[in-house]
Legacy VTK file of the C-alpha trace (Angstrom):
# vtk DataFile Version 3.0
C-alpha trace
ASCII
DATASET POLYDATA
POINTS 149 float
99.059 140.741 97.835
98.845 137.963 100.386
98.215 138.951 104.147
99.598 135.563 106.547
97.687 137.444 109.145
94.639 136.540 107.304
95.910 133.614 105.415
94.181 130.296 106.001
95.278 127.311 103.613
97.283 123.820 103.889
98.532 120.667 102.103
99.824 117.749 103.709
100.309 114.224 101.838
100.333 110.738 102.797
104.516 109.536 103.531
103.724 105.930 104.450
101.424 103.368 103.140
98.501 102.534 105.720
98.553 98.893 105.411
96.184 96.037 105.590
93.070 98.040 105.053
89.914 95.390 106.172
86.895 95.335 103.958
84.177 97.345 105.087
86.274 99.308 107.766
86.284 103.172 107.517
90.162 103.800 108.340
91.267 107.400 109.092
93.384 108.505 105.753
96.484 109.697 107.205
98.756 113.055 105.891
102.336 113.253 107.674
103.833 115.798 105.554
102.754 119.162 105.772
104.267 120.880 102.545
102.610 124.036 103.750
100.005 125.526 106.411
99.135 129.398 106.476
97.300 130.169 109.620
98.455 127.222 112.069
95.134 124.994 110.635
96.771 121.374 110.061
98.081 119.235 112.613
100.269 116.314 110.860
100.395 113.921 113.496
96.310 113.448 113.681
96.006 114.512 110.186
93.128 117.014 111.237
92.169 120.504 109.727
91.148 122.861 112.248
90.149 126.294 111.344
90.778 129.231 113.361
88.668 131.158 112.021
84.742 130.676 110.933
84.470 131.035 106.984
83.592 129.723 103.930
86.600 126.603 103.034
87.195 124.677 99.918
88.498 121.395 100.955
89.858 118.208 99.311
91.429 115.064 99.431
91.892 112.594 97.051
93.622 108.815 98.074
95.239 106.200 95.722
93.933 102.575 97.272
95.600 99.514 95.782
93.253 96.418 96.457
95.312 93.010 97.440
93.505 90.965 94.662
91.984 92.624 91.342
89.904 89.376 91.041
86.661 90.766 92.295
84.966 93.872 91.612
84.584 96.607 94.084
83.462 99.915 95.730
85.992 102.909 97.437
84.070 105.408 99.273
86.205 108.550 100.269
84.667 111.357 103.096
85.304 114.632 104.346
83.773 114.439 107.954
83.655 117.743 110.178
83.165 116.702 113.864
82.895 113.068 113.239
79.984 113.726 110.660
80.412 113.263 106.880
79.062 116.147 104.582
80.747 115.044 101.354
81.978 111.888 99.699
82.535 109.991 96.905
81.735 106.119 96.151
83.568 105.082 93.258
83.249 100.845 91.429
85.775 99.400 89.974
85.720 96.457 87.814
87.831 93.288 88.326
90.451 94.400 85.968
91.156 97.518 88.549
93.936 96.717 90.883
95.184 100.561 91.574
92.479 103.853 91.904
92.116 106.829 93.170
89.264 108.529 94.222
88.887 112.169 95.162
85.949 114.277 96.966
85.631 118.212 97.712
83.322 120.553 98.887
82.955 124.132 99.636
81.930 123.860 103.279
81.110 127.129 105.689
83.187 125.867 108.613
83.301 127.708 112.065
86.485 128.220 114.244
87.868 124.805 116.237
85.582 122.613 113.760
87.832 119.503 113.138
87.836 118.271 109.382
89.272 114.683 108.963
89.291 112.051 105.897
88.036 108.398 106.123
87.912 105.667 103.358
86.279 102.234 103.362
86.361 99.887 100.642
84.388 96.411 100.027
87.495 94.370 99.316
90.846 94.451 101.773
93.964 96.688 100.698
95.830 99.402 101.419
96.317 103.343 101.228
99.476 104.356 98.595
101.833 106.572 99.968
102.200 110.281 97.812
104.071 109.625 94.793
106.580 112.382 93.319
107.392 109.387 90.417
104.228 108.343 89.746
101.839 111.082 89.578
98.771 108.778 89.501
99.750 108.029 93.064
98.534 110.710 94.670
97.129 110.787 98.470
96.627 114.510 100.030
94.194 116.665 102.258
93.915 120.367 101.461
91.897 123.416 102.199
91.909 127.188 102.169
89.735 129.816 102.991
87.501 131.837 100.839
86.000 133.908 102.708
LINES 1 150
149 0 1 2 3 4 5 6 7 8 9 10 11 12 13 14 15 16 17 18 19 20 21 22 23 24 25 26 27 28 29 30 31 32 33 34 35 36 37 38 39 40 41 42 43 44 45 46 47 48 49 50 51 52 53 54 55 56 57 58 59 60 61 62 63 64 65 66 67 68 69 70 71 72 73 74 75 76 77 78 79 80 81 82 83 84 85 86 87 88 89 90 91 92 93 94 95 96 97 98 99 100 101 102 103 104 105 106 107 108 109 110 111 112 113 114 115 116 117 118 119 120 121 122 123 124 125 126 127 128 129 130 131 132 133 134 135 136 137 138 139 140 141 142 143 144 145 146 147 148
């Protein structure tokens, strides 16, 4: 049985595309829809996690980034930063027949109370940051964590 008391987890996905991503740019990923937060840890309109409570937190994102040309080969690199610093990512290469990827990163991180927990993505050729997609399930862009212990 569940106690909310107790209870820290959220989602939140990505409503609007974040156009016009530059090449070689880390851009803040951005999550405007909370679909759920247990313990008052996600604030949608800076997209940051903020635990109130020091613990051990599983946390993931994973972003769909369309590039503006699939003429050129190139690199996505996805972080989880807490306080500005990253402690996990991923760095994923496409080939020039890639026009739409996503690439996910997660951790198991022991965060303390009023840590804040963003995501940032940079990428070697210009595009932009897909929206959530209920249609298109290969669309995905979210930010989640919950509390273990």
């Amino acid at each position: 049985m569940r106690n909310d008391e107790f209870a820290q987890a959220f989602r939140a996905i990505n409503t609007e595309p974040q156009e016009v991503i530059e090449a070689d740019t880390f851009y803040k990923v951005l999550f405007q829809d909370e679909q759920f937060d247990f313990g008052d840890i996600y604030n949608p309109n800076s997209s940051t996690f903020v635990p109130q409570q020091d613990g051990v937190y599983y946390v993931s994102s994973i972003v769909t980034f369309l590039a503006t040309s699939n003429e050129n080969p190139y690199r996505v690199r996805l972080e989880i930063r807490v306080n500005g610093t990253s402690v996990s990512a991923d760095n994923d290469y496409w080939d020039e027949f890639a026009f739409s990827n996503a690439v996910q990163v997660s951790t198991v991180l022991f965060l303390e109370a009023d840590d804040i927990v963003e995501v940032y993505l940079t990428s070697t050729v210009p595009g932009r940051i897909n929206l959530n997609s209920t249609t298109q399930p290969s669309f995905s862009t979210r930010f989640e964590a919950s509390k273990f212990y």
